[in-house]
C-alpha positions as CSV (number, residue, x, y, z in Angstrom):
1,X,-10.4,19.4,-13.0
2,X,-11.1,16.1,-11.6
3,X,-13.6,15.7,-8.8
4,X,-12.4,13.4,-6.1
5,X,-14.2,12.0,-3.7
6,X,-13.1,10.3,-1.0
7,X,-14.9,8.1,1.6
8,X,-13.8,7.6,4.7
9,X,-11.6,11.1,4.9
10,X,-11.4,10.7,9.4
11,X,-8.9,8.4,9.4
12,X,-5.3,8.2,8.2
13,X,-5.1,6.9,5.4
14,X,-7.8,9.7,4.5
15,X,-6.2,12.6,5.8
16,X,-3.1,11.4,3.6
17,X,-4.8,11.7,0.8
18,X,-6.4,14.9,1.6
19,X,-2.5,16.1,1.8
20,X,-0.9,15.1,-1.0
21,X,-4.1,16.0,-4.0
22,X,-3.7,19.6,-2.3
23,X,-0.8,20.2,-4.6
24,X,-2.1,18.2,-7.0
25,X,-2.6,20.4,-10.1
26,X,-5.3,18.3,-12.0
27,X,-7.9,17.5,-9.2
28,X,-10.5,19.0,-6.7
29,X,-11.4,17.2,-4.2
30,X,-14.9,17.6,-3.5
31,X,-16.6,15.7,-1.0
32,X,-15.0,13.9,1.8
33,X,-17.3,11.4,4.3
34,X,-17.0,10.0,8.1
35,X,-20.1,8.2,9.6
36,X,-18.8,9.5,13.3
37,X,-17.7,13.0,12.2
38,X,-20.2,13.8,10.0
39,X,-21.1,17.5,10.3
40,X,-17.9,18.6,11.3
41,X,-15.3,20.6,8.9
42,X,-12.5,17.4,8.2
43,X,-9.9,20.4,9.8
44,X,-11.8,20.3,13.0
45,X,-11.2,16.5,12.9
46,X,-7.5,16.8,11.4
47,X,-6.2,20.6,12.6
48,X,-3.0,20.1,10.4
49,X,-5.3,21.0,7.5
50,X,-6.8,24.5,8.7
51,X,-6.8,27.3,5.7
52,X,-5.9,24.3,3.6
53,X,-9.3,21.7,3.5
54,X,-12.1,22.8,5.2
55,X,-14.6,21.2,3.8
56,X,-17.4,19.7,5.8
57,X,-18.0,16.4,6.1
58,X,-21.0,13.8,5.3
59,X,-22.1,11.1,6.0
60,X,-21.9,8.3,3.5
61,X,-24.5,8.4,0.5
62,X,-23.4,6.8,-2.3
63,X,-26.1,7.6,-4.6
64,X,-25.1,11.6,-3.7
65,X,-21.4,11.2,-3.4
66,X,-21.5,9.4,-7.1
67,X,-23.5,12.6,-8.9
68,X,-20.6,14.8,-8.0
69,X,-17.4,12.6,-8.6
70,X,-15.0,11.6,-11.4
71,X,-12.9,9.5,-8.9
72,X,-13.8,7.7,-5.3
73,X,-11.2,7.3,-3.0
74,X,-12.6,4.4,-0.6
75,X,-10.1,4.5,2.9
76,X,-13.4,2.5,4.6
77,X,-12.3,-0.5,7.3
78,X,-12.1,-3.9,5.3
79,X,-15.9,-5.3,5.0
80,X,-17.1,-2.0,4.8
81,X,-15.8,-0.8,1.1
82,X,-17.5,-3.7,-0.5
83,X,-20.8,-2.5,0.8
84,X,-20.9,0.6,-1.6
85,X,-18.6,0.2,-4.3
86,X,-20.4,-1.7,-6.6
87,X,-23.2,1.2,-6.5
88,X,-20.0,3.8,-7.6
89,X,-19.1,1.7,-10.6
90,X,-22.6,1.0,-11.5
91,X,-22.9,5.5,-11.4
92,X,-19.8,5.3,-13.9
93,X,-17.1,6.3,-11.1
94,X,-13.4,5.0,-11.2
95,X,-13.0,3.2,-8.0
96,X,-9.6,3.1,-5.8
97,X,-9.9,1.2,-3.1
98,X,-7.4,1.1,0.1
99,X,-9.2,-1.8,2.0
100,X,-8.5,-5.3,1.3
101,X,-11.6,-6.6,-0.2
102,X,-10.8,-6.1,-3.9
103,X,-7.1,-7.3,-3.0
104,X,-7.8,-11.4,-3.0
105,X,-8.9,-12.9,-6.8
106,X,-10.7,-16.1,-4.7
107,X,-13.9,-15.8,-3.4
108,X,-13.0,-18.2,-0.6
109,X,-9.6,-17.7,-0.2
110,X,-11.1,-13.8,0.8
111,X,-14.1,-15.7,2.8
112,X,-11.0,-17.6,4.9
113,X,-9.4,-15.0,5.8
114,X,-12.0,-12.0,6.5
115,X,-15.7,-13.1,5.9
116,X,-18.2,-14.1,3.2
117,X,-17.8,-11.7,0.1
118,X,-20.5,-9.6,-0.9
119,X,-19.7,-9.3,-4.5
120,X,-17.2,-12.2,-5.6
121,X,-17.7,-11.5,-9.0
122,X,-16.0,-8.1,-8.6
123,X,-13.1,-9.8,-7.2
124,X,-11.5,-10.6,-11.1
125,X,-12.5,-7.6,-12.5
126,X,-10.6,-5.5,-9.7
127,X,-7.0,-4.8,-11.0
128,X,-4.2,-5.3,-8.0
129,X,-2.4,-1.7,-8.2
130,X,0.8,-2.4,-7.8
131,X,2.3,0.3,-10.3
132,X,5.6,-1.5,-10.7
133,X,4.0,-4.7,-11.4
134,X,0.5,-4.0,-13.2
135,X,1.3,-0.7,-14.5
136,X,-1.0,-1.4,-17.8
137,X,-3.6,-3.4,-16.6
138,X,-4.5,-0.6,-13.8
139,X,-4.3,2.2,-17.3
140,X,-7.6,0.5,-17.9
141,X,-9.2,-0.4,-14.7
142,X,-12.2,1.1,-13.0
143,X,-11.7,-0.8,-9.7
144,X,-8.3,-0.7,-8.4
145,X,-7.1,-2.6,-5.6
146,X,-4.9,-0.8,-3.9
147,X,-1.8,-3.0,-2.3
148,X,-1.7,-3.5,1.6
149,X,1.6,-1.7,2.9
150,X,3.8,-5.2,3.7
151,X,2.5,-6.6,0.9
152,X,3.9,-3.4,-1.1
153,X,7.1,-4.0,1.1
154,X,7.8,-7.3,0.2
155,X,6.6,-8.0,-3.3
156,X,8.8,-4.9,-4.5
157,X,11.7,-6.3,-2.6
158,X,11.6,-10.0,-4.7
159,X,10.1,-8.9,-7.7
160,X,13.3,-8.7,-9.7
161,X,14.4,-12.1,-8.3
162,X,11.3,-13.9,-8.7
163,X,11.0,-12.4,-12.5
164,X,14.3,-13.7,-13.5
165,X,13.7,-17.4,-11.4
166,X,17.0,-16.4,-9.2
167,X,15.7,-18.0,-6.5
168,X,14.5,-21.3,-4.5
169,X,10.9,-20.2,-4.0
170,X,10.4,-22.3,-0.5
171,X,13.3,-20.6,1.2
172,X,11.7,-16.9,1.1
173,X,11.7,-15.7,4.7
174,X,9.9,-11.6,5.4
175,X,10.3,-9.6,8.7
176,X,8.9,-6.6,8.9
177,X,8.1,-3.9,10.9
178,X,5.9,-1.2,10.9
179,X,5.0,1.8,12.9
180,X,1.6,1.8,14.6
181,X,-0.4,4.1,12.3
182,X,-0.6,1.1,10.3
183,X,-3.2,0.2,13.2
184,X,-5.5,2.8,12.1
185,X,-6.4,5.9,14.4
186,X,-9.3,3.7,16.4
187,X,-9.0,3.4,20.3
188,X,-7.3,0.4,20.7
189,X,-5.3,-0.7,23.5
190,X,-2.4,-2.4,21.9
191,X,-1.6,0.9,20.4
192,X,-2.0,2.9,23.1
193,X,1.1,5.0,24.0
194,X,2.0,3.4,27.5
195,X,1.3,0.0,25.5
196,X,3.9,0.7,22.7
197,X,6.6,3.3,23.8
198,X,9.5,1.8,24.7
199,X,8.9,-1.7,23.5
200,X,8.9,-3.9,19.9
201,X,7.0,-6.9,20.0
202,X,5.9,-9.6,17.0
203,X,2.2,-10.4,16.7
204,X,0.2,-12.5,13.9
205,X,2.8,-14.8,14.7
206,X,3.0,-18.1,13.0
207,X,1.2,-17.4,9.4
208,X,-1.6,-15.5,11.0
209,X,-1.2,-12.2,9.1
210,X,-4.0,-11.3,6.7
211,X,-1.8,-9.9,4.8
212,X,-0.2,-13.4,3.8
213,X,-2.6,-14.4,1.3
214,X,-2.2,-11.2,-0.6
215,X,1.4,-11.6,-1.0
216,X,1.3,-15.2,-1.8
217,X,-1.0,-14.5,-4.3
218,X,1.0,-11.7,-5.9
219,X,4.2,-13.2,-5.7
220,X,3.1,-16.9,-7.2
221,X,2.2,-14.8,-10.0
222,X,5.4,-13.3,-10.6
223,X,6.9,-16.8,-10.4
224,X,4.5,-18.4,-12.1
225,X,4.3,-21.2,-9.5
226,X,2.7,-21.7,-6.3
227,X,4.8,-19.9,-3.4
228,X,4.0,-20.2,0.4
229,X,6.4,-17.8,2.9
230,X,6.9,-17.3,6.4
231,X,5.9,-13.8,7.4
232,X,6.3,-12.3,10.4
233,X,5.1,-8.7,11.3
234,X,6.2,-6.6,13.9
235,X,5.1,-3.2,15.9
236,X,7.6,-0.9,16.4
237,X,6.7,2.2,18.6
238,X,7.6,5.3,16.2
239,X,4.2,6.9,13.3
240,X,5.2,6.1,10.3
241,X,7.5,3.4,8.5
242,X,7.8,-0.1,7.5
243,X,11.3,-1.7,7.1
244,X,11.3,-5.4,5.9
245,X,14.2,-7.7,5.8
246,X,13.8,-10.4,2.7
247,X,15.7,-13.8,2.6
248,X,15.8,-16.0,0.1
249,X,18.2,-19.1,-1.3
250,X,20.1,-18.6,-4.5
251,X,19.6,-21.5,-7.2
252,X,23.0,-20.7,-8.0
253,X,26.0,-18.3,-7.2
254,X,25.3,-14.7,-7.0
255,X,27.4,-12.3,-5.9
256,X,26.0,-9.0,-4.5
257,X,27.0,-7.4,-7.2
258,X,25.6,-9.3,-10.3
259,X,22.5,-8.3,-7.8
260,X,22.6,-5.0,-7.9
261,X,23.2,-4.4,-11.1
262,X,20.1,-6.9,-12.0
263,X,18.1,-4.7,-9.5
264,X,19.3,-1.5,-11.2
265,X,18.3,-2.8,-14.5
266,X,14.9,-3.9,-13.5
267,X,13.8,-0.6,-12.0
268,X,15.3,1.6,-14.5
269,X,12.7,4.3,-15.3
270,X,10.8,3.3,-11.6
271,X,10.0,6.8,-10.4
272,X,9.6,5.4,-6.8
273,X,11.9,2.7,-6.5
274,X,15.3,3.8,-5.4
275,X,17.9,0.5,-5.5
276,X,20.6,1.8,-3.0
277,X,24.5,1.3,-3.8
278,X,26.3,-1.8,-2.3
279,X,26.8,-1.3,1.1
280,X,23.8,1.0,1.7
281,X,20.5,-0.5,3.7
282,X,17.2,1.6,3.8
283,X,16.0,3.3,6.6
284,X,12.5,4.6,7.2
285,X,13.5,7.5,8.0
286,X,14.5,8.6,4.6
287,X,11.6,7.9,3.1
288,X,9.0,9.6,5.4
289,X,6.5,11.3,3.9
290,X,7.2,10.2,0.5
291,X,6.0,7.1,-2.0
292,X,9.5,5.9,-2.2
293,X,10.6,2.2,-1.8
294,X,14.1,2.0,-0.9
295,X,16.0,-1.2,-1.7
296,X,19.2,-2.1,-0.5
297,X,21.2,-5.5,-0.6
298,X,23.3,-8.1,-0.1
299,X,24.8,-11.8,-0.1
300,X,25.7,-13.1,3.0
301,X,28.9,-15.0,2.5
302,X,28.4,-17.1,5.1
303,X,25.5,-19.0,4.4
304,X,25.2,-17.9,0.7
305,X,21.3,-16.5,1.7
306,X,20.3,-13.0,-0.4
307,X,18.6,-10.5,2.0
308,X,17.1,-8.0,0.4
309,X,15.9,-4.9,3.0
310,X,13.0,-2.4,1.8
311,X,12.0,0.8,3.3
312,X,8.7,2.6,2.7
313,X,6.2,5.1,4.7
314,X,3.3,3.1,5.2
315,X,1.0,5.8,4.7
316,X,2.2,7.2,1.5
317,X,3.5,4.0,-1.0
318,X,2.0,1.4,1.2
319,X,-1.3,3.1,1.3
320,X,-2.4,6.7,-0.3
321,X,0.3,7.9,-2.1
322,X,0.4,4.3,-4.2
323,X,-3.7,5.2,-4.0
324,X,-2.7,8.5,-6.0
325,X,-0.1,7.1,-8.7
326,X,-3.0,4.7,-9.5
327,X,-5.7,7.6,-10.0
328,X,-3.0,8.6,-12.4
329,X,-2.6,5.7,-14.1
330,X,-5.9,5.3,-14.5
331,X,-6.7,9.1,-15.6
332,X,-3.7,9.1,-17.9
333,X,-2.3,11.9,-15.8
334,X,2.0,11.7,-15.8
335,X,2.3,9.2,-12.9
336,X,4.5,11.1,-10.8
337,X,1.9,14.3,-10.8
338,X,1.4,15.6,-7.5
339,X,3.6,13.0,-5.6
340,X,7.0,14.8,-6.1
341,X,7.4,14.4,-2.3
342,X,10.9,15.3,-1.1
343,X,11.1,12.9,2.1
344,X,10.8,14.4,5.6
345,X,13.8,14.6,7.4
346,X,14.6,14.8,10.2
């Protein structure tokens, strides 16, 4: 069996993971850390998991947490992960890590948007895990940067069009909108029930995101030239769920079927990518609880514009179940192992 560790079980993203390895046949999970819990059974902290995880939880030792794990699951707050994970690679651990600070190749482009880097050299050797894109280079990683959930939203929404150079790279437009566990489970008041029920607002408005860089960075790799995009996120007040709406200019005509079927073809074989018939848009709630990204698509007659919408769960593709098809990859396990997920619905 594998032995999992993973640090920084207390908060979402952690529990998540906790979840899904439970029915996954090839690992144990054997240690899980909080700094605030630590002490406390992680099914005191998370009920949901009672008779199913009750293991107790530590504080953070890296040293310790290294001598008894194959794989480390790092679900830390961004800053924090780069703090210990060069001492897990260094004990000969496969590192998956769910912040952003493996995410950005450029030492200052990371520095501009969060704060000095503690490692910068680490930053090319992590592999961006992004199955669908970087599917071989993660088979041979040992620090995997796990994608950010609108990143994950949006790259796997262009992909096909930016591969086959379909489309006039300034004209891309992303809206998305996400539900508020994507805020973590910290007291804050802009997620605070009375805040957020009943009301959808924008915020990081006007290229503010952190998130921007990210998917800049992946998707001017895809095109092989330098892209810039307008992104604009949005909180809407339900758990789980992101639903972005892509637009982008044609370089030519397209109808929405020549689409389609170039969608279809790309992500033939994709496990988790499930390219919707024409007249058919995602919604998040048919992909809850699972590490599908639903695609559906069109060509507005109109103006000629493509918009491409995507659906995901933001804590399963877009954070611990991608997190798990890249432990996977990595462990040459069958990629889909353990993540069989049949959405929950209603």
């Amino acid at each position: 069996m594998l032995k999992v560790a993973i640090v920084g079980a207390s908060g979402y993203t952690g529990v998540e993971l906790i979840r899904i390895l439970h029915n996954h046949p090839e690992v144990a999970v054997t240690t899980v850390t909080s700094e605030q819990s630590a002490g406390k059974r992680i099914s005191q902290v998370f009920p949901s998991l009672r008779h199913r995880c009750d293991l107790q939880l530590e504080a953070l030792d890296p040293g310790k947490i290294a001598a008894k794990a194959d794989v480390v699951f790092t679900a830390l707050p961004h800053k924090a992960a780069m703090a210990v994970v060069p001492t897990f690679l260094e004990s000969g651990c496969k590192v998956i890590d769910l912040s952003a600070d493996y995410r950005l190749h450029d030492a200052t482009e990371y520095a501009a948007w969060y704060e000095p880097h503690l490692n910068p050299e680490l930053l090319i050797h992590a592999v961006y895990g992004l199955p669908e894109v970087r599917r071989e280079e993660i088979a041979g990683a040992d620090l995997v940067a796990n994608p950010g959930c609108y990143p994950t939203s949006v790259i796997l929404a262009l992909m096909p069009l930016l591969k086959e150079g379909l489309i006039d790279t300034t004209s891309i437009i992303a809206d998305s909108k996400s539900g508020t566990s994507g805020a973590g489970r910290g007291a804050k008041v802009d997620t605070l029930y009375c805040e957020v029920n009943e009301g959808f607002k924008a915020y990081g408005v006007g290229g503010l995101h952190r998130h921007i860089p990210e998917i800049e960075q992946e998707l001017s790799l895809l095109a092989d030239s330098n892209i810039v995009i307008s992104f604009t996120p949005h909180l809407v007040p339900m758990d789980r769920g992101i639903l972005s709406t892509v637009y982008a200019m044609p370089k030519g005509s397209l109808t929405t079927k020549q689409l389609l079927d170039i969608y279809e073809e790309h992500y033939d074989g994709e496990a988790f990518v499930r390219v919707l018939p024409e007249g058919e848009f995602p919604s998040t709630a048919f992909v809850r609880g699972s590490n599908f990204c639903d695609i559906g698509l069109t060509v507005d007659k109109r103006t000629g514009r493509i918009i491409i919408v995507s659906a995901i769960d933001n804590l399963v593709k877009g954070a611990s179940g991608q997190a798990i098809q890249n432990m996977n990859i990595v462990c040459d396990f069958p990629e889909i192992m353990g993540l069989e997920l049949i959405p929950v619905f209603p």
